[in-house]
DRENKOLMI-182688 format. One record per atom (N, C-alpha, C): y, x, z negated; residue in one letter. Coordinates in pm, whole numbers, padded with zeros to 5 digits, always signed. Each point is the difference from the previous one (the first is absolute). Layout:
BEGIN
YXZA/...
end
This chain:
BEGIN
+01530+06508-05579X/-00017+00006-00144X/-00134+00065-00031X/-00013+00128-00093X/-00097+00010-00067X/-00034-00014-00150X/-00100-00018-00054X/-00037-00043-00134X/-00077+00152-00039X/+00032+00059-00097X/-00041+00105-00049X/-00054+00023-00165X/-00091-00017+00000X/-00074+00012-00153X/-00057+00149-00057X/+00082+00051-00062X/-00030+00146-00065X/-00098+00004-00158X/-00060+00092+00045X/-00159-00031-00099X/+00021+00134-00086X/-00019+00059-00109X/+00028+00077-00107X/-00113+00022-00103X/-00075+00083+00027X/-00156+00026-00105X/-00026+00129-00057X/+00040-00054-00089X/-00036+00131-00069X/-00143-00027-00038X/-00044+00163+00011X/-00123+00045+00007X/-00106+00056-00107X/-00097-00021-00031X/-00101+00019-00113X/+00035+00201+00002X/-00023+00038-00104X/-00008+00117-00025X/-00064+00071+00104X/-00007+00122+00068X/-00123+00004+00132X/-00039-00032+00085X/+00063-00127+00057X/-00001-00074+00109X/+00087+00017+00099X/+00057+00069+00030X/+00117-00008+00057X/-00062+00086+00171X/-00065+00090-00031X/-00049+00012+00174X/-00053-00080+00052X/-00152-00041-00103X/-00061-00103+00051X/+00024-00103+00012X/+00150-00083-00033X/+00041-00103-00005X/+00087+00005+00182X/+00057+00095-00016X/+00062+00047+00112X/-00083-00039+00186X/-00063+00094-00078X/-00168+00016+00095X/-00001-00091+00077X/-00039-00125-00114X/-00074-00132+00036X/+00110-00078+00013X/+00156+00002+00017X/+00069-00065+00056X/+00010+00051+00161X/+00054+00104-00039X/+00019+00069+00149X/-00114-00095+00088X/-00142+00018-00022X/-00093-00010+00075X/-00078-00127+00023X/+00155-00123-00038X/-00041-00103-00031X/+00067-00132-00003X/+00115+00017-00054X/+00141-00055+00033X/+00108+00004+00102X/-00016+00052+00064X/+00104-00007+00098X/-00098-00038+00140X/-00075-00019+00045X/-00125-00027+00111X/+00012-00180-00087X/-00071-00036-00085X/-00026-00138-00074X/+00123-00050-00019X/+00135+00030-00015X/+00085-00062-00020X/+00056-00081+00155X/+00022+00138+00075X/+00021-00031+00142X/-00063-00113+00080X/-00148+00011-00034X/-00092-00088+00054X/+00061-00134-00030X/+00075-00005-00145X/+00035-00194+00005X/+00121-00006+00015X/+00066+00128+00079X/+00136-00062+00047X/+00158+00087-00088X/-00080+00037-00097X/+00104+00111-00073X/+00008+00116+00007X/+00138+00021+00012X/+00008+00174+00035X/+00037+00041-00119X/-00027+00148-00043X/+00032+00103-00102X/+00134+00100+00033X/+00086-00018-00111X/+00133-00010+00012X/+00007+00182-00001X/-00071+00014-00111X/-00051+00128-00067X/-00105+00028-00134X/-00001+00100-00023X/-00147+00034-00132X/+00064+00135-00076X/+00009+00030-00095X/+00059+00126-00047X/-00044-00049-00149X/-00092+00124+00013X/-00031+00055-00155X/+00089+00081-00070X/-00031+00051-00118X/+00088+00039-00137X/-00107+00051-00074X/-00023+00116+00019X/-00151+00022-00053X/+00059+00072-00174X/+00126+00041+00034X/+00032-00010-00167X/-00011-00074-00096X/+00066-00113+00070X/-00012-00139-00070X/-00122-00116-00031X/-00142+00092+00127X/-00069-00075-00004X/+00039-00155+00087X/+00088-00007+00075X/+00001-00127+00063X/+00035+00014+00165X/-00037-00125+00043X/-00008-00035+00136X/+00103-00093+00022X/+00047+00000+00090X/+00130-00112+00041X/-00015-00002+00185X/-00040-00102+00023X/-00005-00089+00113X/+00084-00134+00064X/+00017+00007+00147X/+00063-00142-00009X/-00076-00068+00122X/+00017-00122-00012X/-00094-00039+00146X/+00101-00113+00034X/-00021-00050+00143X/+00128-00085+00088X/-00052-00125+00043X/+00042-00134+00063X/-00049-00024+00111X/+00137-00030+00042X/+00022-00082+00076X/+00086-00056+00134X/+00008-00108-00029X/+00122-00020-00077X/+00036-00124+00028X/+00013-00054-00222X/-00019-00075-00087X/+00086-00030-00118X/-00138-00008-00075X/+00058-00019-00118X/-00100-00012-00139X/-00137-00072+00029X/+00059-00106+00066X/-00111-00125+00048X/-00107+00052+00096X/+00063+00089+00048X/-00116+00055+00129X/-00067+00105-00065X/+00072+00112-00073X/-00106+00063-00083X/-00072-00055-00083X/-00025-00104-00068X/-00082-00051-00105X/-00082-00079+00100X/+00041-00078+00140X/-00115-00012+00094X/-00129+00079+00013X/+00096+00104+00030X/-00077+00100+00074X/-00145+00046-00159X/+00079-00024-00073X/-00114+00100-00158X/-00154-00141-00005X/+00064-00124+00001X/-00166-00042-00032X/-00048+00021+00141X/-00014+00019+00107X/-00152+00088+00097X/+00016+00101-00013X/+00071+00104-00026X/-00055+00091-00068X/-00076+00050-00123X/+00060-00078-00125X/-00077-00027-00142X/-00178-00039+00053X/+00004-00081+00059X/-00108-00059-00017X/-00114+00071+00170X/+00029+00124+00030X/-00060+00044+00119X/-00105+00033-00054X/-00098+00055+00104X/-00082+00059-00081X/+00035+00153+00033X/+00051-00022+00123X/+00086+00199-00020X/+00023+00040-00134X/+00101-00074-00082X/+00055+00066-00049X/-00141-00001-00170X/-00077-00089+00048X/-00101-00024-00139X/-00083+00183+00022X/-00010+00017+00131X/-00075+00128+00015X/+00066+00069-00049X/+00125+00065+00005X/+00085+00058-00026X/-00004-00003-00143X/+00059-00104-00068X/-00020+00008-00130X/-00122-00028-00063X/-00130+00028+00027X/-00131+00008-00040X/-00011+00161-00064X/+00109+00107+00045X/-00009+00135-00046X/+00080-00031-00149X/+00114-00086-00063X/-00028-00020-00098X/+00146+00076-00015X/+00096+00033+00079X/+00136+00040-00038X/+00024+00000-00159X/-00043-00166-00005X/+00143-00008-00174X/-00040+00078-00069X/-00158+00088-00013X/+00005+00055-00070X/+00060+00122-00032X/+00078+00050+00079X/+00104+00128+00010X/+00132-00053+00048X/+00026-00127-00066X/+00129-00019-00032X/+00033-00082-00112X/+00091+00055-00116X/+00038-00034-00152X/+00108-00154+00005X/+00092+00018+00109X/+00068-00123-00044X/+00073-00012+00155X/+00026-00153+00052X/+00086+00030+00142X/+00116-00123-00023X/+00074+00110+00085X/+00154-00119-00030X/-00025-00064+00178X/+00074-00089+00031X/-00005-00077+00126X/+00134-00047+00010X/+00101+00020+00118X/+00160-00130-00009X/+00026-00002+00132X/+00051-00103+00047X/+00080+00050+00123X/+00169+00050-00012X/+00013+00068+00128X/+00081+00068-00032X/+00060-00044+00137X/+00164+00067-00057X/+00097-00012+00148X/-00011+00125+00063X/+00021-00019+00122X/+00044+00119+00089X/+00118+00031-00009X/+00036+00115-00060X/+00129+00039-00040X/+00052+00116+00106X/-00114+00108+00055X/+00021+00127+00092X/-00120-00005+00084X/-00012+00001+00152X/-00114-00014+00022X/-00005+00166+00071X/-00114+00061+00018X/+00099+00181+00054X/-00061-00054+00152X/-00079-00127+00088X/-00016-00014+00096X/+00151-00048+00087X/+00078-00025-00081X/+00104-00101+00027X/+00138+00115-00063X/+00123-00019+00132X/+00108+00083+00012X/+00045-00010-00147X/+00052+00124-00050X/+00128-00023-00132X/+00069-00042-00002X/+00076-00067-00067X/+00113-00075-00017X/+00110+00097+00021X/+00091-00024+00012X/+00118+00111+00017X/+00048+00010-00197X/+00021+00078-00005X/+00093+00035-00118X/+00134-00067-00010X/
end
C-alpha cells in the first residue's frame, strides 16, 4: 500500500522560476531524508501553478507519522528560513488514489 498526497500552488505573479528553483533545490533531498518519496513536480507556467505529489509506504496513518519529525526538523526550518510562502498565492493539499501508476504494467483493455 501506498499513501499519496498531491500538493497544487498556484503561484504569486513572477515567481514561478524562482519558486521552481527553490523547490527543485530543496524538496525532493528534505523530503526523502524523512522517508518520503516524490511521486512527481510539473509546472504550468501558463497557469502560473505547480502540482506535486509526495508518497510514503504504507496508509494515511503512516504518512501523517511520518509529517510531525519532519514539521518540526530543523532541516526543514533551514529550508524554510528562505521564506517560500512568499511566492506562493494559495495551496490546495488531498490525498489521492492511485488510479494509473506508469511504474506499474497497464491494465489490459
Amino acid at each position: 500500500m501506498k499513501t499519496v498526497q498531491i500538493r497544487r500552488y498556484a503561484l504569486v505573479p513572477d515567481m514561478y522560476d524562482e519558486f521552481l528553483a527553490w523547490w527543485d533545490a530543496n524538496m525532493p533531498k528534505l523530503r526523502t531524508q524523512f522517508g518520503f518519496a516524490i511521486e512527481f513536480g510539473y509546472g504550468d507556467r501558463a497557469a502560473n501553478e505547480f502540482v506535486w505529489a509526495v508518497s510514503v509506504d504504507g496508509d494515511q496513518a503512516e504518512f501523517e507519522r511520518r509529517m510531525d519529525p519532519y514539521m518540526g526538523s530543523p532541516e526543514r526550518a533551514a529550508v524554510f528560513a528562505e521564506n517560500p510562502e512568499r511566492m506562493i498565492a494559495s495551496v490546495y493539499t488531498g490525498f489521492v488514489d492511485v488510479v494509473a501508476d506508469a511504474a506499474a504494467p497497464a491494465h489490459p483493455a
